[in-house]
N, C-alpha and C positions, 0 to 999 in steps of 0.2 A: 847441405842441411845446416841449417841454421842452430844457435843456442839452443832457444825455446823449441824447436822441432826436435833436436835428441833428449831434451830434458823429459817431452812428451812420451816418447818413446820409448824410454827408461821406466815412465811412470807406467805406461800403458804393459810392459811386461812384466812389472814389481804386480799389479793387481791381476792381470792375469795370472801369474804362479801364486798368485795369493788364496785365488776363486779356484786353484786345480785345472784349471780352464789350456789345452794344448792347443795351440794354432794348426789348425786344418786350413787346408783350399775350400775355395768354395763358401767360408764361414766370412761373416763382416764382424768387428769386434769394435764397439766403441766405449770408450771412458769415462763414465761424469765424474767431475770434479767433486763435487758432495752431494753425500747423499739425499739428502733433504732437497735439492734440485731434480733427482731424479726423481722423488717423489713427487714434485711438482708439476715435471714434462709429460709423466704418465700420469697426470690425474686419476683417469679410470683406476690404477690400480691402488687409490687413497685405501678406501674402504677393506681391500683384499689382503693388503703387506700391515702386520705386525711391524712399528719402526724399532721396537726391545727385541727381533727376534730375527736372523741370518734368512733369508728369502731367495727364491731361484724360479721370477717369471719365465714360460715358454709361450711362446708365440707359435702356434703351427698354423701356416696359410697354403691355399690351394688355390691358385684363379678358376681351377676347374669343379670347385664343389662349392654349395652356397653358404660354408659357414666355415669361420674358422674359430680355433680351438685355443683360448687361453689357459693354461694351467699355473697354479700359484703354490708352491712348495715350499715349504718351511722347515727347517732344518738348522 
């Protein structure tokens, strides 16, 4: 592992224990760099996230049912 790969690393479980967030199997976890890019990537959720105010999107998906479930909590 390279520099920049444990630095990432570092960074990835400093925001993890940041959000409360524990490493389960099965879960994928990824990082954005700032937050303002995240608001970016998820466009759709411009209108839904408060950027003055802690937010926790849930994504629930199903291949087997015709709708999935976005929830936007604010906290």
């Amino acid at each position: 592992m390279n520099e920049s790969e444990k630095q990432f690393c570092k960074n990835r479980e400093k925001t993890l224990e940041h959000y409360g967030v524990e490493i389960k199997d099965g879960v994928r976890y990824s990082v954005i760099q700032k937050q303002r890019n995240m608001l970016s990537l998820m466009g759709f959720l411009e209108g839904m996230v408060n950027p003055e105010r802690k937010t926790r999107p849930i994504v629930d998906y199903d291949p087997d049912f015709k709708e999935a479930l976005l929830q936007v909590i604010e906290g």
